[in-house]
N, C-alpha and C positions, 0 to 999 in steps of 0.2 A: 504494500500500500504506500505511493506516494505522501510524504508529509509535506503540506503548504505551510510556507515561511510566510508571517506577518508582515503587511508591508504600509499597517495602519494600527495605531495602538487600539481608535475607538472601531470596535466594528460591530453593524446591527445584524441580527440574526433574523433568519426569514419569518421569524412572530414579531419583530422587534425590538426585541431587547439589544440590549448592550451585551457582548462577548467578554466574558470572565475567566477566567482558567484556572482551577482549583490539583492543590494534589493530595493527596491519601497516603497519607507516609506510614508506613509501615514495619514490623519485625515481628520477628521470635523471641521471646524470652522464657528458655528454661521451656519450651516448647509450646508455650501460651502468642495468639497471637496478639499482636498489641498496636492499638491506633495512636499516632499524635493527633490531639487537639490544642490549640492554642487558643488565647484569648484577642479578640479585636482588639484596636489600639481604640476606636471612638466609646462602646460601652461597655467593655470586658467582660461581653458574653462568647459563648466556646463556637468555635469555630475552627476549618482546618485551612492552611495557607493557600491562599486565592489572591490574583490582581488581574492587572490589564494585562494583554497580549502584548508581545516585546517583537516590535520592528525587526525584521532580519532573522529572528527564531522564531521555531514551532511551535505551536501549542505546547507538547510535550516536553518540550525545553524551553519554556516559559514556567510550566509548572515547578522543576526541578528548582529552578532561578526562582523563583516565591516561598518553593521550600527553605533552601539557603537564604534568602532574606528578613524574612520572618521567623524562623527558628533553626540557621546554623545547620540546615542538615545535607549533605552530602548522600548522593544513592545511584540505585537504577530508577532511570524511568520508564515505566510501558511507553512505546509509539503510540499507543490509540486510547482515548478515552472511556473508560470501565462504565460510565455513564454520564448524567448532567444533572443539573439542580437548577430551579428559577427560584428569584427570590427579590424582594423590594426593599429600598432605602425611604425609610419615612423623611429624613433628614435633607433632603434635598429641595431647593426651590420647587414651583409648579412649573416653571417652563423647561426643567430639565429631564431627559428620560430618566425614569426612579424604577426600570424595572429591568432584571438582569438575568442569564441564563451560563451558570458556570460549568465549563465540560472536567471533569475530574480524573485527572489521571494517576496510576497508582503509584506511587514510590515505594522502591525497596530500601529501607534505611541501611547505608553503611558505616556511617561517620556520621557525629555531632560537633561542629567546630567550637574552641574553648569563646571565640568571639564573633558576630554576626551583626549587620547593618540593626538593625530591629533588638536586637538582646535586652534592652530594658526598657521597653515598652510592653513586653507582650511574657503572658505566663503557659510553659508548655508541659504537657503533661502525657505521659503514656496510660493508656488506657484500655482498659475491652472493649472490642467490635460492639459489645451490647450498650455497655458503659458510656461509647463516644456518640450513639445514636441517642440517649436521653439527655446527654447535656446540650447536643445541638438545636436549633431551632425548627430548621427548614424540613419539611415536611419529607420532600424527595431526597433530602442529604442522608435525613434519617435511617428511608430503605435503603439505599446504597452502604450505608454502614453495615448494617444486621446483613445484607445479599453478603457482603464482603466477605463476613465472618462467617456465613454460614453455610452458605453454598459452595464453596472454595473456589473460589474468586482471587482469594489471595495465591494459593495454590496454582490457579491457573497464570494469576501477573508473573512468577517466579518462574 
């Protein structure tokens, strides 16, 4: 499968939205699998590292670059998106699009850097596939969590 390189940060998706790019970082510990979640910088609720799409890189190396931004982590990235999530900005003006569709790619975590753009703004935590679907919000990021961990998903990204 060809990967398309960004060649616009803002890009609208055929419903609309704005183009997000989330990743799903991942590992084993002691044979348990285990999700990062992080916290937003605006209201420090859980979430997993997501931003704009990056001029000149792919999606999937947009996410890996979000991961390392946001919480220092170094990995594999899948090529292809495990799935997507829409979700809205209440915080925004009315004349701006407040509504967004992030494609999620998974990361296999190999390294944690001891310092990262983001390090102290944002709180990261390892977690169970079950555990990072109840502190999330969004409804769709939700199933992709529990799919992740239960279906072997994770299994299959590796």
């Amino acid at each position: 499968m060809k990967q398309l390189i960004a060649t616009e940060k803002r890009i609208l998706t055929p419903s609309g939205r704005l183009q997000q790019v989330a990743a799903l970082v991942y590992r084993r510990d002691m044979g348990a699998l285990r999700i990062l979640v992080i916290t937003s910088r605006g209201t420090g609720r859980w979430i997993i590292p997501k931003g704009w799409p990056q001029v000149g890189r792919t999606l999937a190396e947009t996410a890996l670059c979000e991961a390392y931004e946001e919480a220092g982590i170094r990995g594999e990235v899948a090529p292809v998106p495990i799935g997507s999530f829409h979700y809205c900005k209440t915080d925004l003006p009315p004349e701006r699009i407040n509504q967004f569709c992030a494609a999620v790619f998974a990361v296999q975590f190999t390294a944690q850097e001891q310092d990262w753009p983001e390090r102290h703004q944002r709180i990261c935590e390892w977690v169970s596939p079950k555990e990072a679907a109840n502190r999330v919000e969004e409804t769709e990021l939700k199933k992709i969590l529990r799919q992740f961990g239960d279906s072997g998903l994770a299994a299959a990204a590796e």
